[in-house]
Every structure is written in C-alpha cells, then in structure tokens.
C-alpha positions as CSV (number, residue, x, y, z in Angstrom):
1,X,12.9,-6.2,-19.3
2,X,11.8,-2.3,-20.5
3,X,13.0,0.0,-17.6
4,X,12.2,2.9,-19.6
5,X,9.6,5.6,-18.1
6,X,6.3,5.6,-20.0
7,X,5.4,9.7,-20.6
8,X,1.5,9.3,-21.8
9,X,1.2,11.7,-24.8
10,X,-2.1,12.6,-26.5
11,X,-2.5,15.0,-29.0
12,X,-5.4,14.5,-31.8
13,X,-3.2,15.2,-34.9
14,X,0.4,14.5,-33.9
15,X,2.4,14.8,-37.2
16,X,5.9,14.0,-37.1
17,X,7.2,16.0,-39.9
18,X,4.8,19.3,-38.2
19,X,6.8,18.5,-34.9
20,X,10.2,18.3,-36.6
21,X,10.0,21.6,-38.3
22,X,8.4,23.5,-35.1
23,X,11.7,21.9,-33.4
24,X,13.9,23.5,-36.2
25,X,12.0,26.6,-35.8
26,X,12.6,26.7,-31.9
27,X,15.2,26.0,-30.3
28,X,16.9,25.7,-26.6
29,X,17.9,28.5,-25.5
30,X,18.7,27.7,-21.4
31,X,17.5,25.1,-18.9
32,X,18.0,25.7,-14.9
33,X,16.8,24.4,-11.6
34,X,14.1,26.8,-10.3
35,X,13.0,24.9,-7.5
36,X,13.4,21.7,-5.6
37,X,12.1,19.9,-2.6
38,X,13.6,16.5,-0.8
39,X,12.1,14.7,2.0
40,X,12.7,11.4,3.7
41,X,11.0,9.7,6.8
42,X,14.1,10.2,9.6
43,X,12.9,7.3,12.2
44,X,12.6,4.4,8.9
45,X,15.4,2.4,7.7
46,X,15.7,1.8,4.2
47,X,13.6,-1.4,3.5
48,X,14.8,-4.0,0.9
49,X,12.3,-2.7,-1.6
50,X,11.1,0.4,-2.5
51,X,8.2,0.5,-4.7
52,X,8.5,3.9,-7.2
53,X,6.0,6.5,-8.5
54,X,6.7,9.1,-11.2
55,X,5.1,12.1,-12.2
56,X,5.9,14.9,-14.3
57,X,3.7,17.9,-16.1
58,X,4.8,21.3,-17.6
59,X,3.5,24.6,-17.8
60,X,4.0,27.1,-20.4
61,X,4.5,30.5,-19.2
62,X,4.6,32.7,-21.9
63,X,1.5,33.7,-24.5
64,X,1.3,31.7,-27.5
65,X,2.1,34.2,-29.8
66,X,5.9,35.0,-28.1
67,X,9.2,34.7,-30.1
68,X,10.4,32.8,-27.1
69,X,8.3,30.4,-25.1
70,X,9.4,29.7,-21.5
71,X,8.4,26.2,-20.2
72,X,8.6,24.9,-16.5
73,X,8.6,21.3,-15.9
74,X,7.9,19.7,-13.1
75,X,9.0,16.4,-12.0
76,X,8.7,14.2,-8.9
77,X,9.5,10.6,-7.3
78,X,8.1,9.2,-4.5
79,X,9.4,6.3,-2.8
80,X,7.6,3.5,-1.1
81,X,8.1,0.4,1.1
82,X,7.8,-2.8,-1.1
83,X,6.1,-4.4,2.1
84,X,4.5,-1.4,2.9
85,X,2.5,0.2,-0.1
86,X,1.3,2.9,1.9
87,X,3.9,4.1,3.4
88,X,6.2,6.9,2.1
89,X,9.5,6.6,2.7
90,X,10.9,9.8,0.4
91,X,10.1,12.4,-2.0
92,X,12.3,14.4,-4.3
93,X,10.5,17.0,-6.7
94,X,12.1,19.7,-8.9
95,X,11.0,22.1,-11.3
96,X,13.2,23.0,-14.5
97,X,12.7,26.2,-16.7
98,X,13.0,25.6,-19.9
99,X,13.2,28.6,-22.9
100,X,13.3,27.9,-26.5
101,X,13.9,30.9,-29.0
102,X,12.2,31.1,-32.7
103,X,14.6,32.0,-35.6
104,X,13.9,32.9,-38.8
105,X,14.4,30.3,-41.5
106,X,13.6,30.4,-45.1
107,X,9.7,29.0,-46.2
108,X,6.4,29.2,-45.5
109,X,5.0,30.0,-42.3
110,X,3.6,26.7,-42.4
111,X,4.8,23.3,-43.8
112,X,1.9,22.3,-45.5
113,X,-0.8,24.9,-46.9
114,X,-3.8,22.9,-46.0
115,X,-3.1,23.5,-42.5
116,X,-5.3,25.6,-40.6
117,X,-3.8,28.8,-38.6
118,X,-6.3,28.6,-35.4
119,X,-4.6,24.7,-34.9
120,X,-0.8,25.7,-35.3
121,X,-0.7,27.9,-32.3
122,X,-2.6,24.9,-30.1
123,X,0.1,22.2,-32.3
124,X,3.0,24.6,-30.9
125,X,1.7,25.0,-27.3
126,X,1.6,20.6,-27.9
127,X,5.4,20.4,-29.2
128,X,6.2,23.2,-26.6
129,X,5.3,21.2,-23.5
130,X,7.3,17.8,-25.2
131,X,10.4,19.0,-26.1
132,X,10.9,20.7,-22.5
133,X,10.6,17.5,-20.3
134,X,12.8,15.7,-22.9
135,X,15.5,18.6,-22.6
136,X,15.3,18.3,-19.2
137,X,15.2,14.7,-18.3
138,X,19.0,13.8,-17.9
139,X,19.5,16.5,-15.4
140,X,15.9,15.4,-13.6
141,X,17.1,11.7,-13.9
142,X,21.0,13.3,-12.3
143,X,19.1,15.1,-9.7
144,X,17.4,12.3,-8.4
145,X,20.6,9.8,-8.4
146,X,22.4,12.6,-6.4
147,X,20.0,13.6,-4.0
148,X,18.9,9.8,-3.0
149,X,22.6,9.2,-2.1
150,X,22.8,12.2,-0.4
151,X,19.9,11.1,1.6
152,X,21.0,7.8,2.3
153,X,19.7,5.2,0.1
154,X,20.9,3.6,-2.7
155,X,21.6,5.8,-5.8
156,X,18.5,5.4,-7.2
157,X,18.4,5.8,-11.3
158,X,15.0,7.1,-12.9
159,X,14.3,5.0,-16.5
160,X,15.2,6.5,-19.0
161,X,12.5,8.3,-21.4
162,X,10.1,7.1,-24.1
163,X,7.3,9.2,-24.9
164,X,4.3,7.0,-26.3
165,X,0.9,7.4,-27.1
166,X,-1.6,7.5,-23.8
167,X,-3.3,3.9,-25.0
168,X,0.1,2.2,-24.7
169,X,1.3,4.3,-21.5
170,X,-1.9,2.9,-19.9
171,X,-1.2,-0.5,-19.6
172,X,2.1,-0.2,-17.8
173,X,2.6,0.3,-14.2
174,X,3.1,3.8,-12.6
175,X,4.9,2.5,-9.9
176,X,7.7,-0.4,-10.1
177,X,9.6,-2.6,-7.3
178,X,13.4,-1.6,-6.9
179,X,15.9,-3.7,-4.9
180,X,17.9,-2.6,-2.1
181,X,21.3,-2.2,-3.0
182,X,24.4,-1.9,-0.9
183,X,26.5,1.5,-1.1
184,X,29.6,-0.1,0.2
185,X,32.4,-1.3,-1.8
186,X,34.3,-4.6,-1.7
187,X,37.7,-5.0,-0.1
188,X,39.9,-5.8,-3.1
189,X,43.2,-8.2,-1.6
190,X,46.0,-6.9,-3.4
C-alpha cells in the first residue's frame, strides 16, 4: 500500500534537465516557521478513525527578476471522524519561508539556445514554488507529529512526498482513513 502524499504538479513544458540546472543555479539559503495555527474540538474524544485531508500551496514573494527568491509555503491537515465525515475534529496549519540564493556558475545563461527568454522567468517562478515545499516537507511532516501528541491524539505521521503529474494526482484520494492508536506503552516483566 502507497502512503505517500500525492502533490498535483502541472507545468506545460516541465524539462528535467531545465529544472536540474535552475536547482544548481539556486540554492537554499534558510527555511523557518513564520506562522502556525493548531486547533482541536475540546468536548470530542478521539474517535477510532480519523479520516485525513491535506493541502499545501506556496507563494513567491519576491519579483521574478531577484538574485534571491523568497518562497512561503503553506501547509495544513485537517482531521475528521471516520464515522463522522463532517465533523472536524483538529486542524494544524503552518507556513514556512523558504529563500534560495543564485550564484554564479560558468555557461550560458541558458541551457539550451532554442529556449525562449519570456518562458525562463515563468519556468523559474515553476521550479521556485517546487523545490520550496520539498525543502520544507520534513519539518511540516515533524510539525504535525509533534503538535498532534501535544494535543492529545496519536502521533500522527503525514506521507511522505511524491510530486506527480496533476492526471495521476487526480485519481487518488485527498483524504485517507487512519486508525486509532494507543500512546501508552506496555509493561515489560523483568
């Protein structure tokens, strides 16, 4: 069974060797918490089964033609009752800055000649708002782990990532069943 999260991607002209050499180009200069929101329903218990929805987008902050591009991302998880579709039982959302520095490195401008310079900039802004969520997706995925114990359910783990074209991301569920597991540890007879 795949427990990886599906991130829909769709970009008309996604070359892999275009998106490796922005990445060389630009690189990670600092990721931090910003801002972050929990929530939980105080008068429910937690149910056997919690039913999961994430989302996540980014916004780019900085102009297009910057030597460093600062990127927000914004993530969230809601949590509902398996029984209960409808009902929210907890929220956690938290936003992530992101920056990524250009350097200088040897070569053209652009990787291939034939390419045209009105697309690059939109191709950058594409690669810009990738990289960013998967930079900052362990410590979203850590976040959410802590702050679900801290609220008193089950550590919950968020999939890990696979980014995927938007046809494939389609067919999967956004939301998926998760069982209710104990906290408590076994007494071990020594």
């Amino acid at each position: 069974m795949d427990n990886n999260a599906i991130l829909p991607v769709e970009f008309k002209h996604l070359d892999m060797e275009m998106a490796a050499w922005v990445a060389q180009r630009y690189v990670l200069k600092e990721l931090y918490l910003v801002d972050a929101k929990i929530s939980r329903d105080p008068l429910t218990g937690t149910p056997e089964t919690l039913s999961l929805e994430h989302k996540c987008f980014t916004d780019v902050l900085t102009p297009l033609d910057a030597k460093k591009y600062i990127v927000l991302c914004n993530f969230r998880v809601a949590a509902f009752d398996g029984k209960e579709p409808t009902k929210l039982i907890m929220k956690i959302e938290a936003a992530f800055c992101t920056s990524y520095v250009g350097k200088s490195l040897p070569g053209p401008f652009l990787p291939d000649d034939d390419d045209d310079d009105e697309t690059f900039p939109a191709f950058i802004l594409h690669v810009m708002t990738l990289n960013p969520i998967y930079h900052s997706w362990p410590y979203w995925r850590e976040f959410v782990q802590n702050m679900s114990a801290r609220m008193g359910f089950p550590a919950l783990t968020v999939p890990l990532l696979e980014i995927a074209a938007k046809k494939a991301a389609m067919q999967e569920p956004e939301s998926q069943p998760v069982k209710k597991q104990t906290a408590r540890r076994k007494k071990v007879d020594a």
